[in-house]
N, C-alpha and C positions, 0 to 999 in steps of 0.2 A: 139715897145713893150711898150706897159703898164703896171700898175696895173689895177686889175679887181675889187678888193675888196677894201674896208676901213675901217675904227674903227668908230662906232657912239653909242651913246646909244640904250640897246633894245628897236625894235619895231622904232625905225627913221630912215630916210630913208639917204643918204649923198647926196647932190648935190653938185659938185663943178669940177673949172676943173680939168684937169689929167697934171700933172708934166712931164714934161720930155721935150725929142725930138719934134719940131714944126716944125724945119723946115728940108729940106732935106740934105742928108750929102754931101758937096762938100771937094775933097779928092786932092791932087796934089801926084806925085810922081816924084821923081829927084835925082841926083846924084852930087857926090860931090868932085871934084879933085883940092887939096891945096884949093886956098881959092876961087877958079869958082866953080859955081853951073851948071853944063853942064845935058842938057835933059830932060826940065820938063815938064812933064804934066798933067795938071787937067783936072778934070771929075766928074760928079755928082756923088752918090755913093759911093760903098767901092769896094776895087780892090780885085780880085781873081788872081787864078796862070795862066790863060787866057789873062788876061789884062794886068798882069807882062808880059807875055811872051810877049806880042803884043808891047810894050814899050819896052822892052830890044831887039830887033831884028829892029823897025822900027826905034827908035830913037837914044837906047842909046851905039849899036854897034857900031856903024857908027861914034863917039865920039872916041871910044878909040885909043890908039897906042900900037903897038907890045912890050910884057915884061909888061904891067901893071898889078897892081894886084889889085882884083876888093875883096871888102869886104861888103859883107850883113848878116846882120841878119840871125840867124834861123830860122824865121818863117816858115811852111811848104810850104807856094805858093814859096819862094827863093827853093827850095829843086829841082825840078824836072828837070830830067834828061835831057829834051833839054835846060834849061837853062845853066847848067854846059858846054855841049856841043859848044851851042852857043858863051858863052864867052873865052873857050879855040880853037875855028875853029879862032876869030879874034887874036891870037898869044896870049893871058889871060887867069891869073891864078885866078880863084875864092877860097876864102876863107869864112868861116864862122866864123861868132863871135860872144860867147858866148849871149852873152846880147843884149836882144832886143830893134834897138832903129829905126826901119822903116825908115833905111836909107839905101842908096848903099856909099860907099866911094872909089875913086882910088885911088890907090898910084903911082909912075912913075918908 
């Protein structure tokens, strides 16, 4: 995304470049238990609740132990119902929390 428009005097034209984003978004997403960082992985782009899911099932279940409790953000891709699922079939309690900080956290 750009801007389209600019401020110049009537009747002149603007030439100049466009601000912003140049290059492409590369993204990591990872989890956090005491002071290990368990599960990470990057990817070009931005993640949807697809690409969460596909990470918390191939990577980051398979991390956990029975009785953790696993805390993410609000965000709506955290939200969807095979994800809850998923993390209470490996014996874990998901919680949400308040404030958004695009992180997972365990606790033990």
């Amino acid at each position: 995304m750009h801007r389209e428009h600019g401020r110049a005097k009537r009747g002149e034209k603007i030439i100049a470049e466009i601000s912003g984003r140049k290059f492409a978004r590369q993204s990591i997403v990872a989890a956090k238990c005491g002071k290990e960082i368990i599960a990470p992985f990057g990817y070009d782009g931005t993640y949807n609740s697809e690409l969460f899911l596909w990470w918390l099932k191939t990577m980051f279940i398979q991390k956990l132990k029975k009785r953790q409790v696993v805390v993410m953000d609000n965000a709506s891709i955290h939200k969807r119902k095979e994800i809850r699922e998923a993390i209470e079939k490996a014996g874990c309690h998901l919680v949400f929390h308040f404030v958004i900080c695009d992180s997972a956290f365990v606790f033990s």
